[in-house]
C-alpha positions in Angstrom: 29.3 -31.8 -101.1 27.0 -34.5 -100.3 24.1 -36.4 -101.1 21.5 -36.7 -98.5 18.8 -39.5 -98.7 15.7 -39.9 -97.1 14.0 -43.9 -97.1 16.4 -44.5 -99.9 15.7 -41.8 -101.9 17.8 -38.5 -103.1 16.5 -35.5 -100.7 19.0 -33.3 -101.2 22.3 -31.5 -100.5 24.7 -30.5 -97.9 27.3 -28.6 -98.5 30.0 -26.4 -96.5 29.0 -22.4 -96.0 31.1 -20.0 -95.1 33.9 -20.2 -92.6 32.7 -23.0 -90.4 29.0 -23.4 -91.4 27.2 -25.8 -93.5 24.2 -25.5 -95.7 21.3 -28.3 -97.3 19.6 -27.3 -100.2 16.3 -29.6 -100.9 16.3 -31.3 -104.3 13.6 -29.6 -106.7 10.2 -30.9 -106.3 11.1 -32.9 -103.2 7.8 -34.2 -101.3 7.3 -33.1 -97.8 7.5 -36.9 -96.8 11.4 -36.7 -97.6 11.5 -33.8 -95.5 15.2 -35.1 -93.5 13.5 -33.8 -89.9 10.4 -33.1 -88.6 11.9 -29.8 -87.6 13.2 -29.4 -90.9 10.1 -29.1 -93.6 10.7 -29.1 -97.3 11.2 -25.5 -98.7 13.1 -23.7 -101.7 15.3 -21.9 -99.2 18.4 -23.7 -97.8 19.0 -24.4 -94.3 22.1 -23.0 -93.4 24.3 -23.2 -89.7 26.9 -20.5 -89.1 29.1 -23.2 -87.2 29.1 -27.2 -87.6 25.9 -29.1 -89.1 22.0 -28.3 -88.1 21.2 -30.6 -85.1 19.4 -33.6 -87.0 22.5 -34.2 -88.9 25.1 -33.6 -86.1 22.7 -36.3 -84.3 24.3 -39.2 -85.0 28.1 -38.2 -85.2 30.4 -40.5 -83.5 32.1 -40.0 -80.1 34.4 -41.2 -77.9 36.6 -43.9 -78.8 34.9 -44.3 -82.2 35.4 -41.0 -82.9 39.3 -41.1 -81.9 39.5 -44.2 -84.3 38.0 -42.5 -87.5 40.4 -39.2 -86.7 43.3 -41.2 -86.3 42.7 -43.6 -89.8 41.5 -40.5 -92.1 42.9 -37.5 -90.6 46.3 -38.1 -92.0 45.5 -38.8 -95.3 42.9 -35.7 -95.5 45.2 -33.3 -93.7 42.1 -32.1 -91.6 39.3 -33.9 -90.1 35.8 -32.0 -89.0 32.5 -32.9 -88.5 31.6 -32.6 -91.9 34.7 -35.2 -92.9 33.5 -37.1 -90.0 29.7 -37.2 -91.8 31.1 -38.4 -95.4 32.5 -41.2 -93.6 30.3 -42.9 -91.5 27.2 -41.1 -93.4 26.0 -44.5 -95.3 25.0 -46.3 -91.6 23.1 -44.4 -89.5 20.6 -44.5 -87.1 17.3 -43.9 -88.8 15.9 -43.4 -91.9 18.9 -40.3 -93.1 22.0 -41.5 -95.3 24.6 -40.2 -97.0 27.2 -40.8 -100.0 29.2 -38.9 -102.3 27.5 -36.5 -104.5 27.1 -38.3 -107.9 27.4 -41.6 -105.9 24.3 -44.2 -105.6 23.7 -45.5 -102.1 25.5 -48.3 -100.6 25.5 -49.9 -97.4 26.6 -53.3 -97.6 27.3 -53.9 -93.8 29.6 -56.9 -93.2 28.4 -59.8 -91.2 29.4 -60.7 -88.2 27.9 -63.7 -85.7 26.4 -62.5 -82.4 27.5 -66.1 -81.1 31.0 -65.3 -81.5 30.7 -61.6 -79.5 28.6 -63.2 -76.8 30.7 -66.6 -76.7 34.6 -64.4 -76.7 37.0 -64.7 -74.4 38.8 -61.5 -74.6 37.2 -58.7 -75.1 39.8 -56.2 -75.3 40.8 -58.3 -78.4 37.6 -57.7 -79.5 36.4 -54.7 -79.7 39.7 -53.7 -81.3 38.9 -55.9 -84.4 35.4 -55.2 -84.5 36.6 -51.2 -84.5 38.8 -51.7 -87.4 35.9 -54.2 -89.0 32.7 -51.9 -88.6 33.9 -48.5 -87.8 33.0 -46.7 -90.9 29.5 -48.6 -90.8 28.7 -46.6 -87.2 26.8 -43.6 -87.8 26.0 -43.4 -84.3 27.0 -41.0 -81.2 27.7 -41.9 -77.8 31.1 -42.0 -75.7 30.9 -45.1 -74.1 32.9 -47.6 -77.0 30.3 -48.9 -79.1 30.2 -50.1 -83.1 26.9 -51.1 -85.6 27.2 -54.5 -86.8 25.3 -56.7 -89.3 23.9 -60.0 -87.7 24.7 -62.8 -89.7 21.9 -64.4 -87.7 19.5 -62.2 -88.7 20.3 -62.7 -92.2 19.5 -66.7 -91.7 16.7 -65.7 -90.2 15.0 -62.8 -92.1 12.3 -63.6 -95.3 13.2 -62.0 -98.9 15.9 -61.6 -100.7 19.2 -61.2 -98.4 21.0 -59.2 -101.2 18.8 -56.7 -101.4 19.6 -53.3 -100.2 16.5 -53.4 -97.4 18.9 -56.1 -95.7 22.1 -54.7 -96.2 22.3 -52.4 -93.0 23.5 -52.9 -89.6 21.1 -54.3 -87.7 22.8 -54.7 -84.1 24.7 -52.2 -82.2 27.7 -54.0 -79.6 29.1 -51.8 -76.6 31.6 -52.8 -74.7 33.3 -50.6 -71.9 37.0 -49.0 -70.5 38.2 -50.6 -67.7 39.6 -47.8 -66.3 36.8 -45.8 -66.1 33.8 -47.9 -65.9 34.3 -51.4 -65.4 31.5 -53.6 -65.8 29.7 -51.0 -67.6 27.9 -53.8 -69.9 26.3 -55.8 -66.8 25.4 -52.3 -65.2 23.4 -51.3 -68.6 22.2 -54.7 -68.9 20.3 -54.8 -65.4 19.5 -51.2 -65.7 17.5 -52.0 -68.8 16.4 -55.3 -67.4 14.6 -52.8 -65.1 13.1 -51.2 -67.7 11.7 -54.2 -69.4 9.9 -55.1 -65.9 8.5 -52.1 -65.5 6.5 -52.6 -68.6 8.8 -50.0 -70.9 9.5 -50.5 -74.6 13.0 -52.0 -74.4 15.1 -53.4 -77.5 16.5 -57.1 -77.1 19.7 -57.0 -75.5 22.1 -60.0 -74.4 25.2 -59.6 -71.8 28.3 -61.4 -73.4 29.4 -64.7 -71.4 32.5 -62.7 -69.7 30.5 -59.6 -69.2 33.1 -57.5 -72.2 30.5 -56.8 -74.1 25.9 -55.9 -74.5 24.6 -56.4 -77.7 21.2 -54.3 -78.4 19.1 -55.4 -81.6 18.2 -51.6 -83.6 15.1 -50.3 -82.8 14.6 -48.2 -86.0 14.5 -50.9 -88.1 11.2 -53.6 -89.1 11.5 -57.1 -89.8 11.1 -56.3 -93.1 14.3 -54.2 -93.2 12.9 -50.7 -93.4 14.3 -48.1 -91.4 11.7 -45.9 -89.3 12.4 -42.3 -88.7 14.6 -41.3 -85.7 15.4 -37.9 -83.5 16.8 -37.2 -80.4 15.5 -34.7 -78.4 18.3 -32.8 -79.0 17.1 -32.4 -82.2 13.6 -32.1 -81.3 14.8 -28.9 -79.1 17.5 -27.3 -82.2 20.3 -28.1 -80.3 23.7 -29.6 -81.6 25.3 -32.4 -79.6 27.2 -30.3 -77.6 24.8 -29.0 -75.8 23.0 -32.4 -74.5 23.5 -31.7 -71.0 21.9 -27.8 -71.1 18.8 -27.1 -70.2 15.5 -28.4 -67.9 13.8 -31.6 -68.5 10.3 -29.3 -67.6 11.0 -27.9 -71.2 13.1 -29.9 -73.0 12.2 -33.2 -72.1 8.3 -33.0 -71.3 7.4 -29.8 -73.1 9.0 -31.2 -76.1 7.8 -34.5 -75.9 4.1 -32.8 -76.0 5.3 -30.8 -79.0 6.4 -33.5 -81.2 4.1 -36.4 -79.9 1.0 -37.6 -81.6 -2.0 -36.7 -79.1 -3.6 -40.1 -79.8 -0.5 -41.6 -77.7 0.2 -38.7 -75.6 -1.2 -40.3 -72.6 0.3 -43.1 -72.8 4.0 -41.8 -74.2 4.2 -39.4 -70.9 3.1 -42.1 -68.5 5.7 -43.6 -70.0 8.1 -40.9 -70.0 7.3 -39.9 -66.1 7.6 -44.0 -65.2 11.5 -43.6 -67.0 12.5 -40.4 -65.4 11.5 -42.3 -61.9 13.1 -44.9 -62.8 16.2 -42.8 -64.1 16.4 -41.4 -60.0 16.2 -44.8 -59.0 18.8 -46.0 -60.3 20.9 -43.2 -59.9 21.9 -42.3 -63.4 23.4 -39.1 -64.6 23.9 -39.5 -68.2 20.0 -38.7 -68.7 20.8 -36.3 -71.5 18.7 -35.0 -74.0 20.6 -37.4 -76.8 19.2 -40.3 -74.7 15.5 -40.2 -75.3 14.0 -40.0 -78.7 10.8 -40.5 -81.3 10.4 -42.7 -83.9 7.7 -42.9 -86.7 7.2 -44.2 -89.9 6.4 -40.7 -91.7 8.0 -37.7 -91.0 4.6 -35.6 -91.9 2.8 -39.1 -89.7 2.3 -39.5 -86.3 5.5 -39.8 -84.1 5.9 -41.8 -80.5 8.3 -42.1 -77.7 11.1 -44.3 -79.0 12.3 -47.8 -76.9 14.4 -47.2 -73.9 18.3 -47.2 -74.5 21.6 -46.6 -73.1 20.1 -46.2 -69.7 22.8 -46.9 -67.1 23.9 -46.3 -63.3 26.5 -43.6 -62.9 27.1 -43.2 -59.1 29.0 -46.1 -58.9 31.5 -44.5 -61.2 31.0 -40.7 -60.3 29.5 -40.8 -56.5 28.3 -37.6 -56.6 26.7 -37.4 -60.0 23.6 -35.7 -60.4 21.2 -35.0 -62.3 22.5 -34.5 -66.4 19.5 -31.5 -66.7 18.0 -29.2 -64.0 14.3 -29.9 -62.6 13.5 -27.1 -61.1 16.7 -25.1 -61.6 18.8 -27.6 -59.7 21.1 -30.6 -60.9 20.4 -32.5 -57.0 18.6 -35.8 -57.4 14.9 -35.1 -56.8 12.4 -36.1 -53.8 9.3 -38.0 -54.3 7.5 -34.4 -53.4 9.5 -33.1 -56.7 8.9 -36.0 -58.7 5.2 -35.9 -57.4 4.8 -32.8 -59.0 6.5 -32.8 -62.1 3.9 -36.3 -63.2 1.2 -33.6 -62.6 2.1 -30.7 -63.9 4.3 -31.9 -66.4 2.3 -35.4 -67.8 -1.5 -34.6 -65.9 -0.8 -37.9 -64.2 -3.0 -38.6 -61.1 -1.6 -39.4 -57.9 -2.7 -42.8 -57.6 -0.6 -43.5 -60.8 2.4 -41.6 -59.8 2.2 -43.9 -56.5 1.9 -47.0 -58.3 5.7 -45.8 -60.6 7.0 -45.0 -57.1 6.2 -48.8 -55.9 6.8 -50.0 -59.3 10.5 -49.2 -59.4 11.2 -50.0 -56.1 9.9 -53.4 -56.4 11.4 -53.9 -59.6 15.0 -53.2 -58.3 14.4 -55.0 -55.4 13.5 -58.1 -57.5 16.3 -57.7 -59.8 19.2 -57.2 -56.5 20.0 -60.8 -55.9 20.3 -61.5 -59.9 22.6 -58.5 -59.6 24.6 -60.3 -56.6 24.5 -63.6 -58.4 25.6 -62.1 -61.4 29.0 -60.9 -60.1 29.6 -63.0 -57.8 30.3 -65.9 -60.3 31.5 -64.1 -63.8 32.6 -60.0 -63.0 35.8 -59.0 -63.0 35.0 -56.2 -61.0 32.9 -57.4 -58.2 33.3 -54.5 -56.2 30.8 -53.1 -58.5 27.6 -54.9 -57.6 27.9 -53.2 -54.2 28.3 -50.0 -55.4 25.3 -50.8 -57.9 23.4 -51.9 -55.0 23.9 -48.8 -53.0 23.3 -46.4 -56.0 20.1 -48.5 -56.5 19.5 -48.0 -52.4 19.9 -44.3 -52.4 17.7 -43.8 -55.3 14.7 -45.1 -53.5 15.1 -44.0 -50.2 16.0 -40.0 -51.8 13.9 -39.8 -54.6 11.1 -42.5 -54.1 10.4 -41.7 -50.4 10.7 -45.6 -49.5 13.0 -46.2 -46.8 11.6 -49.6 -45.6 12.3 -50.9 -49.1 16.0 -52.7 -49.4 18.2 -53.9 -52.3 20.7 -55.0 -50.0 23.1 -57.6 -51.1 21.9 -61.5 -50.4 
């Protein structure tokens, strides 16, 4: 059994039900502002699964190598290793405002540090990533294949008021990625202009800095103030009921913009679907295909409070990896990359947008990439490994707005 918190307080408990179902159980008298989702209110009935965990605690569940890492250092010693093993261990660090410990045990995170300098200034990063698996493993509560840990700045300690030893400033506050060589070199720079793109089109993007040999993209936590307080997170496949496993299923009509109305405070509707439809364009653009529904969120500082779009993450270019990726949901029943006609209609039907502003995203992304090409050139010229991937970049970049923008006469082409 465990002990699930909400803002640093006892919410409840989650146990195992049945076969290969779980249930949670809120604590007696429990306010609704514990409540662990906004799809889950507080109630005296227990909110039990058949199979696994219910989505918003299944959310954050490690894949990928991090996954294989955990598995392979506590599966021996526990004989088995599940999802629910898999949440005991990582359960104190997570993504949001939701932790976990033992059932009679108070919470701890107590994060080691670790200098940003050093992960941005290394030489190898295979070397790495391996000590900073066996380092801060256990303190990443957070899903995603591509090789990633949470790590506790030492800078930020230096540089944040109050009391370093309290609990408010014992979290991770950083998340490093790196990438497999043999399956998507120079993933790091790829993310890093992707989201450079973002950040020029005006989007909500996290700080993020590209290690010195390209190994490695650091990206500060957007779910947590200055003050150390930890905001309230969901992915949309929460937001829809949906475990992990079923992030690629579905329509972005309903799951992605319907949802997004659903769970959205009208006050910033407007602006959050703008924003939303400006991203998707954007997503076509650049040619990614890993636009599930674990890669846009909300975030709010009470889960009975208003909710908004959450910052821009893991946002990446997939073609030059998998050349004929597609789409990661339908629009309009079909995984093929979108024309501007489609994409014309889903801002209006889907986010009331008028044309003149779904114009302006058009021109917006395809001057944005076009700006950003010769950094990209520059870029590998002098420190990639893999240089061969700027010109696959490019082309991705190239396709997107010809196909799905409608702008031909616009070129990224290499300088």
């Amino acid at each position: 059994m465990l002990r699930v918190w909400t803002d640093r307080q006892v919410a409840g408990h989650l146990d195992r039900h049945g076969p290969w179902g779980t249930a949670f159980v809120y604590a007696l008298g429990t306010a609704a502002a514990r409540a662990v989702s906004i799809t889950m209110p507080v109630r005296t009935a227990s909110w039990d699964t058949q199979h696994g965990l219910t989505p918003i605690f299944d959310m954050n569940l490690p894949e990928g190598a991090l996954r294989a890492h955990l598995m392979r250092s506590f599966a021996k010693a526990t004989g088995s290793f599940d999802d629910f093993d898999l949440l005991a261990v990582v359960g104190r660090t997570q993504v949001g405002r939701i932790r976990y410990s033992a059932v009679e045990a108070e919470l701890t995170e107590d994060v080691p540090f670790q200098s940003i300098d050093e992960i941005l200034r290394a030489k190898r990063g295979g070397e790495l990533f391996a000590y900073l698996l066996d380092m801060f493993a256990v303190h990443s509560g957070l899903s995603g294949v591509q090789p990633k840990v949470m790590i506790r700045a030492v800078e930020e300690a230096d540089a944040t008021p109050g009391d370093r030893q309290s609990q408010s400033f014992r979290g991770a506050t950083h998340i490093v990625k790196f990438w497999d060589p043999n399956k998507f070199p120079e993933l790091a720079a790829n993310e890093y202009f992707c989201l450079s793109a973002a950040k020029a089109m005006g989007l909500t993007v996290p700080d993020f800095q590209l290690s010195d040999n390209g190994a490695a993209i650091v990206v500060q936590r957007f779910d947590r103030t200055p003050e150390g307080i930890y905001l309230g997170y969901e992915d949309f496949c929460v937001l829809n009921g949906v475990s992990t496993a079923e992030k690629y299923s579905g329509g972005y009509e309903t799951r992605l913009f319907k949802r997004a109305r659903d769970f959205i405070d009208p006050a910033g509707q407007r602006r959050a679907l703008e924003d939303l439809f400006k991203l998707f364009v954007l997503n076509c653009a650049l040619r990614n295909g890993d636009a599930h529904l674990k890669n846009f969120g909300v975030i709010y500082e009470d889960v009975t409070g208003p909710a908004r779009l959450a910052p821009v993450y893991d946002l990446v270019s997939t073609v030059p990896y998998i050349p004929k990726d597609g789409l990661a949901l339908t629009l309009n029943g079909s995984a093929n990359w979108p024309d501007r006609k489609a994409l014309m209609r889903l801002g209006q039907t889907r986010c009331d947008l008028s044309l003149p502003v779904i114009n302006a995203a058009f021109e917006q992304a395809a001057d944005v990439l076009a700006t950003l090409a010769p950094d990209v050139t520059t870029y590998f010229n002098a420190a990639a490994t893999h240089r061969e991937i700027a010109d696959k970049l490019l082309a991705a970049w190239q396709t997107g707005i010809r196909d799905s923008l409608g702008l031909a006469n616009r070129s990224v082409a290499a300088s």
